[in-house]
C-alpha positions in Angstrom: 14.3 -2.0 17.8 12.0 0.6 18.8 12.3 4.2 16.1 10.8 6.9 17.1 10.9 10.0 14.5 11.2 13.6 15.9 12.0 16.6 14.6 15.3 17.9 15.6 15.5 20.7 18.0 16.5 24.3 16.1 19.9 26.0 17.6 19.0 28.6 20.4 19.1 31.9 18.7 18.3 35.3 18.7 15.3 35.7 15.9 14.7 39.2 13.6 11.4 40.5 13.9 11.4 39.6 10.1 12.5 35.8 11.1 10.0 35.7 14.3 7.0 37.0 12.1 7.8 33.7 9.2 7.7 31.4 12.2 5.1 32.9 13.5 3.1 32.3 9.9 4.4 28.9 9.3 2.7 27.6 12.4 -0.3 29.6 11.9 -0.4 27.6 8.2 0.8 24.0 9.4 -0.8 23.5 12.7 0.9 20.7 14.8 -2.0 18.3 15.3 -0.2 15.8 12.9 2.9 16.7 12.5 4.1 14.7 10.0 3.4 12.0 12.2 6.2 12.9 14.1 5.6 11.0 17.6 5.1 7.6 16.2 6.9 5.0 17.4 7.6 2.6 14.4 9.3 -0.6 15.1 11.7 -1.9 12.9 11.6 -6.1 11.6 14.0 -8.3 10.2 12.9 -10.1 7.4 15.5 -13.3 6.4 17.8 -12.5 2.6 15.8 -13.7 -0.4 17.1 -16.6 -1.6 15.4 -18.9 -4.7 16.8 -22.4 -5.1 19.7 -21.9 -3.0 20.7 -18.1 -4.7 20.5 -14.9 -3.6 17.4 -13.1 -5.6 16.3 -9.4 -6.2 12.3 -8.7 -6.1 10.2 -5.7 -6.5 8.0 -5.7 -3.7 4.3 -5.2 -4.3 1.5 -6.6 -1.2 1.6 -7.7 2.2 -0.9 -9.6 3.9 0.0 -11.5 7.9 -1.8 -15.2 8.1 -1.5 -17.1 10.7 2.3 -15.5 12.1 3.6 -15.9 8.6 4.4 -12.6 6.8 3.2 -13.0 3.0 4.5 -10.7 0.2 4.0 -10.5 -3.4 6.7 -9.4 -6.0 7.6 -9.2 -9.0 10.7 -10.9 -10.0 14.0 -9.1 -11.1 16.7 -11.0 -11.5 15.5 -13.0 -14.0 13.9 -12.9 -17.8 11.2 -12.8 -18.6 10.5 -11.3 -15.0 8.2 -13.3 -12.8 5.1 -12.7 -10.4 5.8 -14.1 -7.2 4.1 -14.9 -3.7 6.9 -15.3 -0.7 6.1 -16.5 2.3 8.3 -16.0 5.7 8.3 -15.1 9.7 10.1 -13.9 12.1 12.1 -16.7 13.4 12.4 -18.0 9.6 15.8 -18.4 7.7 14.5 -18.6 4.3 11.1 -18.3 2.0 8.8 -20.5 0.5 8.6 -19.6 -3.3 5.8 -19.7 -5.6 5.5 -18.7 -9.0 2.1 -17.3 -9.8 2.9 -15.6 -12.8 0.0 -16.5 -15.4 0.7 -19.1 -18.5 -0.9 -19.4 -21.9 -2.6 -22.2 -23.6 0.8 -23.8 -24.3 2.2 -23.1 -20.7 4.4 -20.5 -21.9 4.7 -17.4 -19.1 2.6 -14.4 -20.0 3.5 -11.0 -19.8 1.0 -11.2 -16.3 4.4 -10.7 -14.7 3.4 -7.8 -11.9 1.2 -8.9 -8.8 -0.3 -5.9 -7.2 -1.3 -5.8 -2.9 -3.3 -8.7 -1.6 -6.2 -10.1 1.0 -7.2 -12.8 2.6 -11.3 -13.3 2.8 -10.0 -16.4 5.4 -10.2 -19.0 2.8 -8.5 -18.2 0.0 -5.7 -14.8 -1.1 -6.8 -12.4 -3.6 -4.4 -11.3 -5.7 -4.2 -9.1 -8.9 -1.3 -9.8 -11.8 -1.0 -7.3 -14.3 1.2 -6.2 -17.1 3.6 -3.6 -16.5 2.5 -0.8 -18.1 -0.2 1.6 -17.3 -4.0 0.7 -18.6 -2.2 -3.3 -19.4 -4.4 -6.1 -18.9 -4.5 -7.8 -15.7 -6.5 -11.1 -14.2 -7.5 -11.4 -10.4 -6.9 -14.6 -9.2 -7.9 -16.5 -5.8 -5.9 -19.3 -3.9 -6.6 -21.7 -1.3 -4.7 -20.6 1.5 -5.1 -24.4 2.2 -2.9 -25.2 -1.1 0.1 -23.0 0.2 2.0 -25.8 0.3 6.1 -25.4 -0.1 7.4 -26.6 -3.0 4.3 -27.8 -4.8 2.6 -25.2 -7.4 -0.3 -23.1 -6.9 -3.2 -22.8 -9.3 -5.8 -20.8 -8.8 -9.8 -22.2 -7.5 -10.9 -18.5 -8.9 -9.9 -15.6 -11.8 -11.1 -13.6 -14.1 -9.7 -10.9 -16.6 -10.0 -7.0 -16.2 -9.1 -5.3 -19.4 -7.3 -2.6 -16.7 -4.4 -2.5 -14.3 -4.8 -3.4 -11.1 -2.5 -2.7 -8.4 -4.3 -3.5 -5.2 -6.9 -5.6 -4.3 -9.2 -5.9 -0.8 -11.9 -8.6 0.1 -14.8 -7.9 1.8 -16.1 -11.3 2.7 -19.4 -9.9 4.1 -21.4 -8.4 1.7 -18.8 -10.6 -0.3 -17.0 -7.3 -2.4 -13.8 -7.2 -3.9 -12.5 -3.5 -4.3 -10.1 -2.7 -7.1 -7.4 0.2 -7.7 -6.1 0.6 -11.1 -3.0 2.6 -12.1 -2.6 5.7 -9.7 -6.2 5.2 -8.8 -7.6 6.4 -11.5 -10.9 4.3 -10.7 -12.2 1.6 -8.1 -14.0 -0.8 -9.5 -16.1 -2.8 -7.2 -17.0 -6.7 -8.1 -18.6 -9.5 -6.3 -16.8 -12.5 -5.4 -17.1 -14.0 -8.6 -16.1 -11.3 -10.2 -19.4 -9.9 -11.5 -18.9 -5.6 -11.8 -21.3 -4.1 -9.3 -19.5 -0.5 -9.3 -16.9 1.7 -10.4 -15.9 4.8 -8.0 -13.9 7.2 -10.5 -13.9 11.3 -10.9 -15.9 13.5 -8.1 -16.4 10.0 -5.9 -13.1 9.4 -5.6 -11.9 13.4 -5.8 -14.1 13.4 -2.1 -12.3 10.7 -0.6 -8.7 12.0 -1.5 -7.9 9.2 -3.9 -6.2 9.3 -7.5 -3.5 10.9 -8.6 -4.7 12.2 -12.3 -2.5 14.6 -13.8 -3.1 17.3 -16.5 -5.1 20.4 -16.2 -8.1 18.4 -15.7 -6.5 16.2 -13.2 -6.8 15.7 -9.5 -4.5 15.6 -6.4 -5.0 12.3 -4.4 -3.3 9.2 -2.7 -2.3 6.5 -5.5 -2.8 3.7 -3.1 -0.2 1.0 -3.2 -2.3 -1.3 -0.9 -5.3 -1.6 1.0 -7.5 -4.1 3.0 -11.0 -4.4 4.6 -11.0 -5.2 8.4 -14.6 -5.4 9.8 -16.2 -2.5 8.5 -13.2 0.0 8.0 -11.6 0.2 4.5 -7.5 1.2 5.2 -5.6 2.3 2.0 -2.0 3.3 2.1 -0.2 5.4 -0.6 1.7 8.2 -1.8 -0.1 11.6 -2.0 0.5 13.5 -5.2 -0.4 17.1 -6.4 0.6 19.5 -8.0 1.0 21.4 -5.2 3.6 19.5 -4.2 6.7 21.0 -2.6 10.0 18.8 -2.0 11.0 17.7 1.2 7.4 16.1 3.3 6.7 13.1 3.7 4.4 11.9 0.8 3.3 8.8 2.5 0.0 8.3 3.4 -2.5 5.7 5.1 -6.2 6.8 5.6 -9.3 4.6 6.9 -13.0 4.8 5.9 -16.4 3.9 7.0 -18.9 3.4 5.2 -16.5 3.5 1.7 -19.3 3.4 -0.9 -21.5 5.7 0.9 -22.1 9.5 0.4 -22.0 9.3 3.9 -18.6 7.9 4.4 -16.2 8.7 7.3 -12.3 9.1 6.6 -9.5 9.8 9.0 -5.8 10.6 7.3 -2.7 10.0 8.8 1.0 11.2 7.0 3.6 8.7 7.6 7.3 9.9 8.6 9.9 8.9 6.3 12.7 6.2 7.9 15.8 7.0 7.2 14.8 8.6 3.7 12.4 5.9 2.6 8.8 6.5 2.1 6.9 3.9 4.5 3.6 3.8 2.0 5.5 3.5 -1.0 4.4 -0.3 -1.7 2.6 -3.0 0.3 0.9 -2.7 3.6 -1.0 -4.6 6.1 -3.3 -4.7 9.1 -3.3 -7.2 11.9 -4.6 -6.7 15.5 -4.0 -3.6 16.1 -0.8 -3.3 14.3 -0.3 -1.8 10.9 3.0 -3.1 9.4 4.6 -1.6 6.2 7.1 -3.1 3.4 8.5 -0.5 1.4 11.5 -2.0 0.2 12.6 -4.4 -2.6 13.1 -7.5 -1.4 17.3 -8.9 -1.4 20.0 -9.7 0.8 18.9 -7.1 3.5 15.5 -6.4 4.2 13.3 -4.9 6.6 9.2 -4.4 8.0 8.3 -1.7 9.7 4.8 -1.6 12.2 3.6 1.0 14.1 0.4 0.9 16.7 -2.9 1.4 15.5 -3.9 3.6 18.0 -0.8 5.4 17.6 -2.0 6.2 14.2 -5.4 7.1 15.0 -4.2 9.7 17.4 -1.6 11.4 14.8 -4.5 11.2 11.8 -6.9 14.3 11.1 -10.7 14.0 10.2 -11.5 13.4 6.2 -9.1 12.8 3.5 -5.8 14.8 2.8 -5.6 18.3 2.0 -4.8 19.1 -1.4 -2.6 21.9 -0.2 0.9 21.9 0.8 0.8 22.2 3.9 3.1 19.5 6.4 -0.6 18.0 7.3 -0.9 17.5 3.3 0.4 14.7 1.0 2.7 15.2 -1.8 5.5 13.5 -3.8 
C-alpha cells in the first residue's frame, strides 16, 4: 500500500486584503521547496504480531537494521519485570520472530539494569548494538555479535563490548577507517571509538550546534535533532530524529532525517529532509534504516499490530534542503 501525504486543498473563497496579505507573508516565510515533505510517497509494511513463547508481547521499539531480507529490531521489553533488552528478527512473508535476550547479566547471571538497547549496525560481520540504563547520563556497554551466531533459539553472547560510563542511544559502524560513532541522551555528544572501542573523539557543543544535532535545553542550550538512529553507508553518515527547539510551534512535523559527508570534517556536507507525519505518528521518532536505495522507518512499539514504513531515497533527496535544519519555525524547520 502505496501513501502519499498532501496537503489538503483550502475551500474556494473570497480572501480580505487583510487575509490575502497573511498568505501572501506565510509563503514569503515558508518557501515550498520542502514542504513538509509533502510529495513523498511512503509505503506502508506489515510486520507479523509479536509473540514470545507462544504469547502475545508488548516492546518498546528502539533500532532497525535489514540483513539479508530479514528486518532486525531491537526493543526493550514491556510486558515483563524486570524489563528486558531484546533483538527481534522477522520478514515480510514471516508469521512470527525469532527472540533473543541480550539484556546484560552480572557475575552471578542475574539480569542487570542494561535493560534498554539503543539503534543498531551491521559492519557485515557482526551487529553493533548499545544497551543502556533507562535514565538519562546511566551507564551503558556496546556490544558486538556475530551475525553468524543469530541462530533461533540458542543464546547470543557477545565476541565484543565494552562499558561507556554514558547513555547511548544509537550506534553506526564504519568498517573502513573501522569507527564506531556514538549518540548519547538527546545528543548531547558523539563520541567516536575505534573498533575495539578505544575513544578517538568526542563531537559535543559548537561541532555539533553546526551540524544541527542535540537537543540541549536551558538558556545555554541548543536547538537540534536528538537522533534516534543512524548508520554509515559508504561514505554518507544518515541520522534520523526529532528536531527540538525552543522555537517550537505545535502542529509540524518534528521528524527529521539528514545525511553528511565528510561527518568529522570542518568541511562536511549536510542535506535535511522533514518527514510527514502518518496518520499522526512521527516517522523518525525511533529506529531507522537504510538499504539500497530505500530508507525504511519503525516508529511504533512493537504488539499485536504493527507496521514499517519506507520511502525512496531519491525521493528524499529531492524533498531535502542544503545543511542542517533551521533553528527557526519555519514548516522547512524541525520542532517537537
Amino acid at each position: 500500500m502505496v501513501v502519499r501525504c498532501s496537503i489538503p486543498a483550502p475551500e474556494s473563497r473570497r480572501l480580505s486584503w487583510g487575509a490575502a496579505l497573511y498568505v501572501a507573508s506565510a509563503l514569503a516565510l515558508f518557501p515550498s521547496p520542502q514542504c513538509w515533505g509533502e510529495n513523498l510517497a511512503v509505503e506502508v509494511l506489515r510486520l507479523p504480531p509479536l509473540r514470545i513463547d507462544g504469547r502475545p508481547a508488548r516492546a518498546h521499539t528502539q533500532g532497525l537494521e535489514l540483513i539479508g531480507g530479514k528486518y532486525l529490531v531491537t526493543a526493550r521489553r514491556e510486558d515483563v519485570h524486570p524489563k528486558q533488552a531484546l533483538l527481534l528478527r522477522t520478514d515480510a512473508a514471516a508469521t512470527n520472530w525469532d527472540v533473543w535476550d541480550i539484556t546484560p547479566r552480572d557475575a552471578s547471571g542475574a539480569p542487570t539494569a542494561l535493560d534498554h538497547p539503543g539503534g543498531m549496525q551491521s559492519d557485515g560481520t557482526r551487529l553493533w548494538i548499545p544497551v543502556a540504563e533507562s535514565r538519562q547520563h546511566g551507564p551503558a556497554v556496546i556490544r558486538a555479535f556475530l551475525l553468524s551466531d543469530l541462530q533461533p533459539g540458542r543464546p547470543l553472547k557477545p565476541v565484543l563490548e565494552f562499558p561507556v560510563n554514558d547513555h547511548i542511544g544509537s550506534i553506526a559502524v564504519s568498517p573502513d577507517p573501522g569507527l564506531l560513532f556514538g549518540a548519547n541522551w538527546e545528543t548531547e555528544l558523539v563520541y567516536v571509538w575505534d573498533l575495539t572501542g578505544h575513544l578517538q573523539r568526542t563531537l559535543k557543543d559548537g561541532e555539533l550546534e553546526a551540524r544541527g544535532l542535540g537537543a540541549v535545553p536551558g538558556l545555554a542550550g541548543r536547538a537540534g535533532i536528538a537522533v534516534q538512529d543512524s548508520k554509515v553507508i559508504g561514505d554518507r553518515f544518515y541520522a534520523s530524529g526529532l528536531f527540538r527547539s525552543p522555537q517550537w510551534e505545535p502542529g509540524a512535523p518534528a521528524s527529521r532525517l539528514c545525511w553528511f559527508e565528510r561527518f568529522l570534517e570542518p568541511d562536511f556536507n549536510c542535506r535535511t529532509v522533514t518527514l510527514p507525519r502518518q496518520g499522526g505518528i512521527e516517522l523518525a521518532r525511533e529506529a531507522m534504516a537504510v538499504s539500497g536505495s530505500l530508507v525504511y522507518f519503525l516508529p511504533g512499539d512493537l504488539g499485536t499490530s504493527n507496521r514499517l514504513f519506507r520511502v525512496a531515497l531519491p525521493d528524499l533527496a529531492k524533498a531535502s534542503i542544503p545543511g542542517p535544519p533551521p533553528t527557526t519555525t519555519s514548516p522547512s524547520a524541525g520542532r517537537r
